[in-house]
NUBAMAR-688070 format. One line per field, with one value per residue (C-alpha): z, x, y. Coordinates in nm, 2 decimals. Each point is the difference from the previous one (the first is absolute). Example, Ala and Ser with C-alpha at 12.3 -4.5 7.8 and 13.67 -1.06 7.14 Angstrom:
residues 2
pz	[0.78:-0.07];
px	[1.23:0.14];
py	[-0.45:0.34];
//
This chain:
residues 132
pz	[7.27:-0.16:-0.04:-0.38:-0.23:-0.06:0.37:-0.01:-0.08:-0.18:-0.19:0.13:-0.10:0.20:0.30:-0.01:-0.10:0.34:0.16:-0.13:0.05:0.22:0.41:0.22:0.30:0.25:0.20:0.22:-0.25:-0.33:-0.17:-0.25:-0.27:-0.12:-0.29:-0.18:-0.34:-0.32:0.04:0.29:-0.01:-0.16:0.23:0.27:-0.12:0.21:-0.02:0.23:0.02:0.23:-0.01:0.07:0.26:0.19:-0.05:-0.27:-0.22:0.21:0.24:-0.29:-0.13:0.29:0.09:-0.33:0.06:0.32:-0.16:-0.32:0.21:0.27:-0.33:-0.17:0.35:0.07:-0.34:0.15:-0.19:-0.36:-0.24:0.19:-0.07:0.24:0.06:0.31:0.11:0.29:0.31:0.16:0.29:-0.27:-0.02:0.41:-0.05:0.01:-0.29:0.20:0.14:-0.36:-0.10:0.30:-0.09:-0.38:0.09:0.22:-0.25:-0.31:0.20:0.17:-0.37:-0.15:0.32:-0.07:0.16:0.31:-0.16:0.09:0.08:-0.12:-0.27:0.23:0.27:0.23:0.06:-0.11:0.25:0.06:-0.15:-0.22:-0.27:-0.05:-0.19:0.32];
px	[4.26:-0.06:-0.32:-0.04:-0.20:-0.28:-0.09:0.02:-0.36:0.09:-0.23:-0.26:-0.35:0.16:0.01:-0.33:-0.18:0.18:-0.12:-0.31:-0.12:0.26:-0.03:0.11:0.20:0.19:0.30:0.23:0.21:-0.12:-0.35:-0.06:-0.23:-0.04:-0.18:-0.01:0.12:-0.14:0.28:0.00:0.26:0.25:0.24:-0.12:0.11:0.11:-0.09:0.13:-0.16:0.25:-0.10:0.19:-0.20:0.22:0.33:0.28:0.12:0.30:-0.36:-0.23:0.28:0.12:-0.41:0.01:0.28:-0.12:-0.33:0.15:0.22:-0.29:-0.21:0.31:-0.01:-0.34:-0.12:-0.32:-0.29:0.01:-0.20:-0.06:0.04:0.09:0.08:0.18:-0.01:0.29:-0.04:0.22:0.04:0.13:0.32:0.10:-0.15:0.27:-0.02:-0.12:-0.34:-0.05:-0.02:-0.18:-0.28:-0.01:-0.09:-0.25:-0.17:0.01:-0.14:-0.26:-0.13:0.08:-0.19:-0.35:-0.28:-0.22:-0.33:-0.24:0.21:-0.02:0.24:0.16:0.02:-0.23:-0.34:-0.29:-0.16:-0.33:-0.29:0.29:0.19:0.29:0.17:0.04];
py	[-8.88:0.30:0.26:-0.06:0.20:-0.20:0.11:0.34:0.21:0.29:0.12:0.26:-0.17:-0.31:0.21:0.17:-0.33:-0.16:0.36:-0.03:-0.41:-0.11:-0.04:0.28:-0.13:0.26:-0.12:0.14:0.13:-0.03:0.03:-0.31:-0.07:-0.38:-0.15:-0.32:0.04:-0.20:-0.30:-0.13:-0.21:0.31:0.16:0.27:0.33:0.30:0.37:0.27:0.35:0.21:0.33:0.32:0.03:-0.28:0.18:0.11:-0.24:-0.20:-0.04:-0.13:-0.18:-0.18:-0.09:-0.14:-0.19:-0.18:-0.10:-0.16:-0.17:-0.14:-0.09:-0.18:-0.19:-0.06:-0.20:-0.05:0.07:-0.09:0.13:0.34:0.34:0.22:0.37:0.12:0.41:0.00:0.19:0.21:-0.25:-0.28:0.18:-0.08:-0.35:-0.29:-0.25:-0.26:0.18:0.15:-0.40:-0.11:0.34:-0.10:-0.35:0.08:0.25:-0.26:-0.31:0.22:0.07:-0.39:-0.11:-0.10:0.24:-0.21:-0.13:0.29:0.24:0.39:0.08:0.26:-0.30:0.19:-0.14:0.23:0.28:-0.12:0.19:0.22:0.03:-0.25:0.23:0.24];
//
């Protein structure tokens, strides 16, 4: 199965609306932003930011590489977008605990937030700001 074009984000208002509405989530070796897009039931589709910060272009490259290849994989959240900025550290990752990361990041966001809970999963300070 390939990574077909209709999951690809390419376009640079895609990317700033995920940066701007989507949820923040910071892994071992990759930040991610997730949002649900208007159809849920459409395909997920995939963006990757690799800076130059992360390296010269065989290094962007090949991060590129292992993330379209763990998201061709890993076909488990329709109907999300989602942007990936690599790390540094993704690039000594094997395949297998760049999956088993991935996975954890996308169900942690698809998994429904306790009843009560704070939205950063903390409780509130007492007499403070929650926010803080």
């Amino acid at each position: 199965m390939r990574f077909l074009a209709a999951e690809h984000i390419r376009r640079r208002a895609d990317f700033q609306l995920i940066y701007d509405h989507g949820r923040k989530i910071g892994g071992r070796f990759s930040t991610t932003f997730i949002l649900p897009h208007a159809v849920p039931s459409g395909p997920s589709r995939l963006g990757i930011a690799a800076t130059r910060k992360l390296g010269g272009a065989v290094v962007r490259n090949r991060a590129k590489r292992l993330i379209r290849e763990v998201f061709r994989r890993n076909k488990i959240a329709p109907g999300f977008d989602i942007v990936i900025i690599p790390r540094r550290a993704l690039l000594d990752a094997s395949l297998t605990v760049l999956e088993a990361d991935y996975r954890s990041l996308v169900e942690r966001q698809l998994r429904p937030p306790a009843p009560g809970a704070a939205p950063s999963g903390r409780p509130p300070r007492p007499g403070g700001d929650p926010r803080l």
